[in-house]
C-alpha positions as CSV (number, residue, x, y, z in Angstrom):
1,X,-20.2,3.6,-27.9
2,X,-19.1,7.5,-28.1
3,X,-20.1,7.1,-32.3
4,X,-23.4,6.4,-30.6
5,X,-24.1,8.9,-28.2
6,X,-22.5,11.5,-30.3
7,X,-24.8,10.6,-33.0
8,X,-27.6,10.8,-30.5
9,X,-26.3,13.9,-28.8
10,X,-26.3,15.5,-32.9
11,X,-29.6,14.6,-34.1
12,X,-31.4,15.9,-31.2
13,X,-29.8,19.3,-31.8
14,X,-30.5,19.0,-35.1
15,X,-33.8,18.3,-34.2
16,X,-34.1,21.1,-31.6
17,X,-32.8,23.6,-34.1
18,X,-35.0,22.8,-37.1
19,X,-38.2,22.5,-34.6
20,X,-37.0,26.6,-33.4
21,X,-36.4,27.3,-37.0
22,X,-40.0,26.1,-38.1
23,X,-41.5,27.9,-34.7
24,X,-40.1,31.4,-35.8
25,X,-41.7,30.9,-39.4
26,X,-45.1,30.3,-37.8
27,X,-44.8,26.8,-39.2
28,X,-47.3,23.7,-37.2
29,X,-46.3,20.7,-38.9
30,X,-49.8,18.3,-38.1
31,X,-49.0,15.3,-36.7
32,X,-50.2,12.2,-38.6
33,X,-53.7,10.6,-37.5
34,X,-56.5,8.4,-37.7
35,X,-59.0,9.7,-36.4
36,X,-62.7,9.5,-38.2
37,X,-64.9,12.1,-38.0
38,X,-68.7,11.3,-38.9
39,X,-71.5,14.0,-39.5
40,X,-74.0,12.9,-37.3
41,X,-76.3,15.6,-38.0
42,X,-77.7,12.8,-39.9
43,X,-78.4,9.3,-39.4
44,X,-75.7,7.0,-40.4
45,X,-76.6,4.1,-42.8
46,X,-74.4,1.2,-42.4
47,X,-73.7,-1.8,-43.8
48,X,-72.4,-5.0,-42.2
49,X,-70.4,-7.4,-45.1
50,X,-69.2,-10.9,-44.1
51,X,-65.4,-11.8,-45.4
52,X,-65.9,-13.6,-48.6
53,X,-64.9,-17.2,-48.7
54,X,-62.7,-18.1,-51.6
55,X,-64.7,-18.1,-54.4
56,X,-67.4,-16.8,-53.5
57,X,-68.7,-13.1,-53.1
58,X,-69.7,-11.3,-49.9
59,X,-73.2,-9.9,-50.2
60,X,-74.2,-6.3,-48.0
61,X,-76.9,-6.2,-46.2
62,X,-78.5,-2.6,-44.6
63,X,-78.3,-2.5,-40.9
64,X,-81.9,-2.4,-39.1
């Protein structure tokens, strides 16, 4: 159990450190995301697909 929370104890100084280090350099590491941004300064065309059934191919149809 004190492997453990020494181990813990390590990596979040290590942690701490490199985040202080990257701060200092004017460094912003994004965080990952999934956002979707959509231009809507024009109207969106969209399609609607059905899941294909095996063998067969799903067919697109605009949306009205």
């Amino acid at each position: 159990m004190e492997d453990l929370e020494n181990f813990i104890f390590i990596k979040s100084e290590l942690h701490s450190a490199i985040n202080d280090k990257l701060n200092d350099a004017n460094i912003v590491i994004a965080f990952p995301q999934r956002d979707v941004h959509l231009n809507t300064s024009e109207p969106l065309e969209i399609h609607l697909t059905r899941k294909a059934k095996e063998g067969k191919t799903s067919e697109t149809k605009p949306a009205q």
